[in-house]
Structure formats: C-alpha cells, structure tokens
Backbone bond lengths (Angstrom), bond angles and torsions (degrees), N, CA, C in turn:
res aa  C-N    CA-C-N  psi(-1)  N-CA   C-N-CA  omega(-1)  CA-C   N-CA-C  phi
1 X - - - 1.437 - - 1.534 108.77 -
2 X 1.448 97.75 146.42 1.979 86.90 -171.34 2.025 100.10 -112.38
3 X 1.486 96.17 149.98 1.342 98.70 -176.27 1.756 104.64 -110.83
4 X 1.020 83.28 166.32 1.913 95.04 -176.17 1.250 103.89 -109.89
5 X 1.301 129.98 132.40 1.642 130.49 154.89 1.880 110.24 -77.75
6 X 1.669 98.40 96.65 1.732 95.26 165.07 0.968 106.13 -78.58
7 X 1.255 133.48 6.79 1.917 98.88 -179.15 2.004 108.32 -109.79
8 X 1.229 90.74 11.71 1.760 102.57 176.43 1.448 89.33 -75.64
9 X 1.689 119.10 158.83 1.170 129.39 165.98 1.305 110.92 -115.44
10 X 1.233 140.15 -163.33 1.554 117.65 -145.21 1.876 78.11 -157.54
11 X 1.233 94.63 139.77 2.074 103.83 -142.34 2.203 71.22 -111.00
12 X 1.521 107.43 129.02 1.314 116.16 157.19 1.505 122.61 -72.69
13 X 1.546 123.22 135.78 1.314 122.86 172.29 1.440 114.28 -27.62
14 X 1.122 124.80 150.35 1.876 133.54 177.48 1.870 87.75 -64.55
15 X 1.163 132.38 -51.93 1.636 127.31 -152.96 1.514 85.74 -94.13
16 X 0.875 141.19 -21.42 1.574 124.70 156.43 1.723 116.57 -62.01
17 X 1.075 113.77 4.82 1.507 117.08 -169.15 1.751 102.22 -116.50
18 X 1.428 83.19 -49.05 2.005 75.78 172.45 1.241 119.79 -61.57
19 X 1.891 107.44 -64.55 1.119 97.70 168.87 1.572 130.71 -18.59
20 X 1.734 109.85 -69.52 1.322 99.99 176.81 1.227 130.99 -54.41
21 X 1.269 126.62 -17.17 1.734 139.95 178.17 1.743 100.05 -76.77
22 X 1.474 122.70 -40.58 0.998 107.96 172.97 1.576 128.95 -72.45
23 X 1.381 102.12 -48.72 1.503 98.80 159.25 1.214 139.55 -49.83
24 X 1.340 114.38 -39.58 1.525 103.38 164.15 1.915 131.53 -81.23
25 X 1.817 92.54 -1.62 1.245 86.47 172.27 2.079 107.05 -86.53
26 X 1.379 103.66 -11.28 1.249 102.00 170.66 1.681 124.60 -60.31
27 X 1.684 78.27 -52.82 1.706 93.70 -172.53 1.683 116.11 -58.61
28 X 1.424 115.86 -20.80 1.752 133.84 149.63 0.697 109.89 -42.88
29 X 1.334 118.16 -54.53 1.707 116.41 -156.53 1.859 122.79 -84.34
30 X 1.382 91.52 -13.89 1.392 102.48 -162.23 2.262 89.25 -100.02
31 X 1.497 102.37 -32.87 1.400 78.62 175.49 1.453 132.60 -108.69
32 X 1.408 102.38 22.60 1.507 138.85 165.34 2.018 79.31 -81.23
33 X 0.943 110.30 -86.36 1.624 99.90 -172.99 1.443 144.06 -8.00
34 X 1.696 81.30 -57.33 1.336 104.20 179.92 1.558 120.79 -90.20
35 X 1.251 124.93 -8.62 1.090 154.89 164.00 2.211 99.74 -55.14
36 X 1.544 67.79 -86.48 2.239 73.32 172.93 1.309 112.87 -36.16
37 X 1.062 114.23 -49.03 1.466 123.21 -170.05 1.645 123.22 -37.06
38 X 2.018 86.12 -55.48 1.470 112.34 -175.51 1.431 100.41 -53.30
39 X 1.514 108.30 -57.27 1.591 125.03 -158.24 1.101 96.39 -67.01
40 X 1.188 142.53 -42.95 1.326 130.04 -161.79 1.274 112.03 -87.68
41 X 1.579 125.23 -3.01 1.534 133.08 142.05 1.226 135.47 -26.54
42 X 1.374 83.88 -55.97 1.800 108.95 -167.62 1.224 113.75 -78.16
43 X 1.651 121.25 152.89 1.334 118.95 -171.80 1.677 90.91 -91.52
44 X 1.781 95.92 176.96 1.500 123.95 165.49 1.544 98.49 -23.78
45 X 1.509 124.80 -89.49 1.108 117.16 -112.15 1.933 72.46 -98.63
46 X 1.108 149.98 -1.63 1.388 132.22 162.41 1.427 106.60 -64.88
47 X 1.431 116.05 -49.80 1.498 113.75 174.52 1.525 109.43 -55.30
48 X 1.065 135.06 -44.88 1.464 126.13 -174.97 1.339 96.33 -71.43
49 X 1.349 156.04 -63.40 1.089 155.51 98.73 2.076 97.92 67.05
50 X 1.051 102.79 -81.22 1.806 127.81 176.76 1.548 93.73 -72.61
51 X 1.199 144.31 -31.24 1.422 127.26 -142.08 1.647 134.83 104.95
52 X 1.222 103.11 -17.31 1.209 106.56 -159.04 1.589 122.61 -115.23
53 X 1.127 144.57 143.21 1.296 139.26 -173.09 1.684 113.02 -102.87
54 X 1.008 144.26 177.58 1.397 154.40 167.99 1.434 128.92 -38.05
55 X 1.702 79.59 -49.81 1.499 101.64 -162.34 1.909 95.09 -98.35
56 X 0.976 106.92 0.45 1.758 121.04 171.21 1.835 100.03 -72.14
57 X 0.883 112.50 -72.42 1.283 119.69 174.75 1.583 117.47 -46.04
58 X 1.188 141.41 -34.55 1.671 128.42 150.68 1.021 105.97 -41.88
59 X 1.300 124.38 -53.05 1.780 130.21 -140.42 1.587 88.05 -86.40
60 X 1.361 140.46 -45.79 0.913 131.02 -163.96 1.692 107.86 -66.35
61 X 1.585 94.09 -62.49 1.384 110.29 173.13 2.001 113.19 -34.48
62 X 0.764 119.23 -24.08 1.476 146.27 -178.74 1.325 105.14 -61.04
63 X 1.464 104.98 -40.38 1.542 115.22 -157.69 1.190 127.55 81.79
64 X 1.398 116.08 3.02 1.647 125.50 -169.98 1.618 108.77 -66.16
C-alpha cells in the first residue's frame, strides 16, 4: 500500500518564480508611475498640504 507525505509542501516551477518576480516588479513600477503622476498634479500648497515638496517627489520617484 503506498503512503503520501501531507506535510511536504509542493515546490513551484523555477520560471513560475521569475515570472512572478517579474510581474510584480512591473506591477511597482507602473504604480510608482501613477503615483508621480497624481503628485505631480497638484499644486505647491496641496503638496505642503500632505507634507511634501516638489523636489520630494523626484527623490521618491527615485526610489530613495
């Protein structure tokens, strides 16, 4: 009679792993994007408003 190990977990393909590493470095990138976008809408005093200055938004956008 054959037995099963349930308590093994079940290991995803290696290209199922990039993939996912790539996609979510996309899905970053696109709402880092859209993010700037907003901010860079807004005038002076809404950004001061939030905290933030002009030149906040490069640096962020930066990823720093």
């Amino acid at each position: 009679m054959a037995t099963f190990d349930t308590f093994r977990t079940a290991r995803s393909a290696p290209a199922t792993n990039v993939l996912s590493a790539v996609l979510g470095r996309i899905i970053a990138w696109n709402d880092r994007r859209v993010t700037v976008n907003m901010l860079e809408r807004l005038t002076d005093r809404e950004l001061y408003d939030i905290g933030l200055e002009r030149g906040d938004i490069a640096h962020w956008s930066r990823g720093a």
